[in-house]
Structures are given as C-alpha cells and as structure tokens.
C-alpha positions as CSV (number, residue, x, y, z in Angstrom):
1,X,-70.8,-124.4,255.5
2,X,-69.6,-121.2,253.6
3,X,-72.7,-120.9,251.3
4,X,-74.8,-121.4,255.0
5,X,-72.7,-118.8,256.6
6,X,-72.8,-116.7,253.6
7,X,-76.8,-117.1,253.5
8,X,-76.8,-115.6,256.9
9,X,-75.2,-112.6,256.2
10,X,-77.1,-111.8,253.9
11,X,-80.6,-112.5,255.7
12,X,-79.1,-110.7,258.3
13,X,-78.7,-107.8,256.2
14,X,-82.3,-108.0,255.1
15,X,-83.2,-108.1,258.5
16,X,-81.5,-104.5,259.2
17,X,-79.1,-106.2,262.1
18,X,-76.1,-105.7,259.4
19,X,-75.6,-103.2,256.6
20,X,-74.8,-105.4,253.4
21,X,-71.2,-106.7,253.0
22,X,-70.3,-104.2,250.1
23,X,-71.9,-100.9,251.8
24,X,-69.7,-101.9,254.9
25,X,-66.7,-102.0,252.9
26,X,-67.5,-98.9,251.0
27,X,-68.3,-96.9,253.8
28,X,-65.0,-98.2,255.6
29,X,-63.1,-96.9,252.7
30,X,-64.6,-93.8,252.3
31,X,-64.0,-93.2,256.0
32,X,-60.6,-93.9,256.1
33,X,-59.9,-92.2,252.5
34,X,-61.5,-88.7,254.4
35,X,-59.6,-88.9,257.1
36,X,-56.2,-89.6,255.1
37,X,-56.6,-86.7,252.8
38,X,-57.4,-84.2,255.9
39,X,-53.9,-85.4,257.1
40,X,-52.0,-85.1,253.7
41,X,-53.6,-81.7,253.1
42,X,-51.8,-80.1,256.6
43,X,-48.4,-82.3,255.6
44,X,-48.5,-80.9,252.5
45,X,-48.7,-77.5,254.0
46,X,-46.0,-78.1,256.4
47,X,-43.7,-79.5,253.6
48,X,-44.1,-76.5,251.4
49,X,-43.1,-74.1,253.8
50,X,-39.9,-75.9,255.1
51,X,-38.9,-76.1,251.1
52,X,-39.9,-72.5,250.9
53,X,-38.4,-71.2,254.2
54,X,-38.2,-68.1,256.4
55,X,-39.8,-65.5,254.0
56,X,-38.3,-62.2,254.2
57,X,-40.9,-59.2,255.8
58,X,-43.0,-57.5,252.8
59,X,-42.2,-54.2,254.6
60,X,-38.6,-55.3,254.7
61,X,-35.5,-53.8,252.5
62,X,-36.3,-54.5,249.2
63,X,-32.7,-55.9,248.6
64,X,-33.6,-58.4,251.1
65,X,-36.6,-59.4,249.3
66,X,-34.4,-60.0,245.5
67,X,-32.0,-61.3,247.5
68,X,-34.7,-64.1,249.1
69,X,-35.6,-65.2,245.8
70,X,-32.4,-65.1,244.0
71,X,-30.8,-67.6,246.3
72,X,-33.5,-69.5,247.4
73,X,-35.5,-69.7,243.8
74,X,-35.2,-73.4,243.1
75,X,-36.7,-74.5,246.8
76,X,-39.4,-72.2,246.9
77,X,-40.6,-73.2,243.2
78,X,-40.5,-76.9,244.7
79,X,-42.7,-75.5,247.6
80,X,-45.2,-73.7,245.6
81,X,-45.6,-76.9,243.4
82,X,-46.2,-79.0,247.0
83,X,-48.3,-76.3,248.2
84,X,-50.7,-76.8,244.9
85,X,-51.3,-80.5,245.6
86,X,-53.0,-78.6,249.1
87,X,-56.0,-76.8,247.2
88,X,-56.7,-80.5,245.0
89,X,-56.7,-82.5,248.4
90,X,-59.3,-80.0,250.2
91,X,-61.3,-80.5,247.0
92,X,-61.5,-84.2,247.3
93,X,-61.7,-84.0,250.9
94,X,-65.2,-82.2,250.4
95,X,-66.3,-84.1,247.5
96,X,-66.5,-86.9,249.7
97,X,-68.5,-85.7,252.4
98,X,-70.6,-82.7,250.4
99,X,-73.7,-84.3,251.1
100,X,-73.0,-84.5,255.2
101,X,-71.1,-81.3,255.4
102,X,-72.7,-79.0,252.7
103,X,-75.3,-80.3,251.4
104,X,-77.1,-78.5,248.6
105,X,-80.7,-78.6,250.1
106,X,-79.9,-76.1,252.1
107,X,-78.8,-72.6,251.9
108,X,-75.8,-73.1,254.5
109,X,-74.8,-75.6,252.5
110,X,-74.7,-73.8,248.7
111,X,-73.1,-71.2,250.3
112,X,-70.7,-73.6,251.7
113,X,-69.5,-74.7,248.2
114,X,-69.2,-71.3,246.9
115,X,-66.9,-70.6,249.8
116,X,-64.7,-73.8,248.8
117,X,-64.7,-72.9,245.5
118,X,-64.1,-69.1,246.5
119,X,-61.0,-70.5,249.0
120,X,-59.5,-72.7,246.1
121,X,-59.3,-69.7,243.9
122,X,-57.5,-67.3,246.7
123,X,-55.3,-70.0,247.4
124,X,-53.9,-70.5,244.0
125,X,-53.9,-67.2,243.6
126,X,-51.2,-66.1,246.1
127,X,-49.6,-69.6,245.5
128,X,-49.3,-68.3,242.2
129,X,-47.7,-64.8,243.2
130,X,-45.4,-66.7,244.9
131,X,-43.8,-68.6,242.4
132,X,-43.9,-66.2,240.0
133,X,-42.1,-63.9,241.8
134,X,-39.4,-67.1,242.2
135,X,-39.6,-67.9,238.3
136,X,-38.0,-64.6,237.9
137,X,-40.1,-61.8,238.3
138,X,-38.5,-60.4,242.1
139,X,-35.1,-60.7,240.1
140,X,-35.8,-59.2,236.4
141,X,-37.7,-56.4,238.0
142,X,-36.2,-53.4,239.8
143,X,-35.8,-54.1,244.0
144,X,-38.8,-51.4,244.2
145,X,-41.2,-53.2,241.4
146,X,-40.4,-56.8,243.2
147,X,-41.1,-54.9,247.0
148,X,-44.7,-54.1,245.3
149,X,-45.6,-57.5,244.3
150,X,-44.3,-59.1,247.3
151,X,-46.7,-56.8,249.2
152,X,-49.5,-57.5,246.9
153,X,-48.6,-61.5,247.5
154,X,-49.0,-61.0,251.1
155,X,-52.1,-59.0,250.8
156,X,-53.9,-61.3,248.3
157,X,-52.6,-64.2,251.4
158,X,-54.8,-61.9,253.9
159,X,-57.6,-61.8,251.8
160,X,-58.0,-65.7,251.6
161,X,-59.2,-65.4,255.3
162,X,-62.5,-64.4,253.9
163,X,-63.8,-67.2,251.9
164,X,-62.1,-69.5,254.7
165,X,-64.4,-68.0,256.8
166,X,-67.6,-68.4,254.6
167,X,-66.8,-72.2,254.1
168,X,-65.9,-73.0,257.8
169,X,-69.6,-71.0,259.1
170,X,-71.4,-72.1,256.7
171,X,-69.7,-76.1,257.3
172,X,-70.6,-75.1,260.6
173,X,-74.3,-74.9,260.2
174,X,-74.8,-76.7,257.0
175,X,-73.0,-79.9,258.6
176,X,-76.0,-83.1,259.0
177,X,-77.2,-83.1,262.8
178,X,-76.3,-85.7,264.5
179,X,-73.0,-86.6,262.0
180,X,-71.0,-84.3,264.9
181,X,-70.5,-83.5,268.5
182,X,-71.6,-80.1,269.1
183,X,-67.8,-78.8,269.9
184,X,-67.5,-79.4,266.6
185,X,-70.1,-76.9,265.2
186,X,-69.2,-74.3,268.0
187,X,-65.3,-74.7,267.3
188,X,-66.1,-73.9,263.8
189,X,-68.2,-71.2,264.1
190,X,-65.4,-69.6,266.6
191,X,-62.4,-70.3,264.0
192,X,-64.7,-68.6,261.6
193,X,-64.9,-65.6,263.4
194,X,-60.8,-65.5,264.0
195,X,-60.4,-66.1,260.2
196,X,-63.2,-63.4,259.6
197,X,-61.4,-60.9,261.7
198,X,-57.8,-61.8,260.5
199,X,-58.8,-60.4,257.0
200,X,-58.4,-57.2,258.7
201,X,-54.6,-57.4,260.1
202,X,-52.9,-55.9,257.8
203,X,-50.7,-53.2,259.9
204,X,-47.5,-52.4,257.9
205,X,-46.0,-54.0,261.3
206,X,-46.1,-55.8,264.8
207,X,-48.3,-58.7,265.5
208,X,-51.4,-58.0,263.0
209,X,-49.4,-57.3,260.4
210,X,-49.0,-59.9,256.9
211,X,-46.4,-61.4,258.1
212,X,-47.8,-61.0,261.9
213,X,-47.8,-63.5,264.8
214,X,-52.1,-63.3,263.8
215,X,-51.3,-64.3,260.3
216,X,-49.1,-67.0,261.6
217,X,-51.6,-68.6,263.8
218,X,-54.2,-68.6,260.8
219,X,-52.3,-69.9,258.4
220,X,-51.9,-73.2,260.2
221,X,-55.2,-72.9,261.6
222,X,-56.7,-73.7,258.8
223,X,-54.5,-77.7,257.6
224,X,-55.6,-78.1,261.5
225,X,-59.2,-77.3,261.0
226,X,-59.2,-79.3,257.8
227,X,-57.9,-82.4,259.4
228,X,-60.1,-82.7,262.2
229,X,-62.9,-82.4,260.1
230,X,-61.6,-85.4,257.7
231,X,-61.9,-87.1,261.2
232,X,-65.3,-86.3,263.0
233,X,-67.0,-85.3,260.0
234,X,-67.8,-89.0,258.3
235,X,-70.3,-90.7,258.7
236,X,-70.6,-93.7,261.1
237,X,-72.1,-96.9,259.9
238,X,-74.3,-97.8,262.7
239,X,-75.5,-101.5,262.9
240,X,-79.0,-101.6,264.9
241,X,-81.2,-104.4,265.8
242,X,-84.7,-104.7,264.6
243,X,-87.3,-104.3,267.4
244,X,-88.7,-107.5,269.0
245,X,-92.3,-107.4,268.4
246,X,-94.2,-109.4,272.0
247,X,-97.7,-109.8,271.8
C-alpha cells in the first residue's frame, strides 16, 4: 500500500495536479526561512538600541556626549555588535528572493542590488562610527573633537536614507508581477519617497533634525518595511489541475 500510494504521488506530480514532494518541501522552507529572517532583522534592530539607549543630541553639550559614552561604553559596544548581525540578515533575506524581487534581467532590478549593496555599506558605516566612538575615541579625544565625530556619525546615519531609497523603488518596480498585491508596490514606492526626502532633514534642531522626530520615524521604518516584505514577497506554490480535454 505505501509503494501504491507513493506511485500516486508521483504520477500525480507528472500530471501537474501536485508540485513534486521535494520542491514542496523546499519551497516551504524557503518561505518560512524569508519570512523568519525579515522578523529577526527588525528584533535585531530593536535589541540594539535598547543595549545602546537614549543617545545624547549631536548638537548637545559636548560633555554630555563624553559623558554618554564614558558610562554607557560597554552596552553600546554590545549594541553595535547586535546591530551588525542587522546588515547580514537583510543580505540573506534578499539572497533568497533576488530572482522575484530584483531580478537581474531587468534594469529595476540591477539597480536594485546596487542599492542593497550601497545600504549595507552606509549601514556599517555609521554602525561603525558608533562604536568607535564607544571603543574610546569620544573619551581619548577632546569634548570638542568627540562633538565632531558624533555629528559626522549622525550625518553619515542621514545619508543611509539614500540607498534605502534606491533599493525600496527600484524593489518596487523590479518585484515579479503577480508575486504581490499592488499595495505592496505603491507602499513601497511611497516609503521610498519619505526615505528619499529624509536625506534632507538635517536642521541643527526641531523635528527634521538628526536626531528629529523624521529621523525617528525612518529609522524604524525601514526593520518594518523589511519584514513585511519577508512576508508578501515569496513566492506561493500554487497547485493547479490540468484541463479536462471533452471531445
């Protein structure tokens, strides 16, 4: 009875009614993997800056600034090490669906990649700043010198707005028709536009400042945008029927 039932299957995947037992599986896997690393890449976010904490304004006091990293230098090391896991899981989130979401037939979809590989380096970069500045450079420099770079960490934080926005519009119309619902493709192409004009805030202070309420809402706008798309943008493995044929 199992080899019979077994035979079936596999007819039945010749037939086209069912995809074969080890695409199924795959395709399972790879769906739920997407979606999984989407989620860890905003928790990952989130955990970094509650290790990091409230970081002081860059046109703050400059004693406040020393003073942030001379107390606080062993949590926000811990946070910029969780915060470099981020740029590895948006990596492999992509990998995974490249051919879906960028695919490199199309011009939408090269640029696509460049702007994730343009994202991951902005990212590490002020990731970078960050900890450095913890490692000891905010605290062996003068208050003025550690001001500077603390200003230039913030800047180079505005600045990754731009290649977000290159890899979210070009997602947007490089992503396989059909793979989404059209929100999808709209909602991107809007978020690309706020991350595209967020690359300008940077008032000394108020709400488009660095360290601004704008700034805020971007920063976890993009671990949001990245997790829905580990969730509507893989693919679907449709079973269909083969047409009956009446003469």
């Amino acid at each position: 009875m199992p080899q019979c039932s077994e035979m079936s299957h596999e007819r039945d995947a010749a037939d086209g009614r069912h995809p074969p037992r080890g695409v199924k599986i795959s395709a399972t896997m790879t769906r739920r993997l997407t979606r999984l690393t989407g989620v860890a890449f905003a928790v990952t976010i989130l955990v970094s800056e509650v290790l990091k904490g409230d970081s002081p304004s860059p046109t703050g006091p400059a004693s406040e600034i020393v003073s942030f990293f001379a107390d606080h230098r062993s949590t926000i090391l811990a946070g910029a090490y969780v915060q470099m896991l981020a740029p590895f899981l948006l990596a492999l989130l992509f990998a995974t669906v490249a051919e879906d979401v960028m695919p490199e037939s199309s011009i939408a979809g090269r640029l696509a990649r460049l702007g994730l590989i343009l994202t991951l380096t902005a990212y590490t970069t002020y990731v970078f700043l960050t900890a450095a500045l913890a490692f000891g450079a905010a605290t062996d420099a003068t208050p003025e010198t550690a001001k500077s770079l603390w200003e230039i960490r913030f800047v180079s934080e505005t600045f990754v707005y731009f290649p977000v926005a290159l890899l979210i519009g070009s997602v947007a119309f490089a992503v396989r028709p059909g793979l989404t619902r059209p929100w999808y493709r709209w909602g991107s192409l809007a978020t690309a536009a706020i991350f595209l004009a967020g690359g300008a805030a940077l008032t000394r202070n108020g709400f488009f400042a660095p360290d601004g309420g704008y700034g805020i809402i971007l920063f976890w706008l993009l671990p949001v945008w990245v997790a829905v798309t580990g969730f509507v943008a893989t693919p679907r493995l449709v079973t269909s029927s083969p047409a009956h044929v009446t003469g």
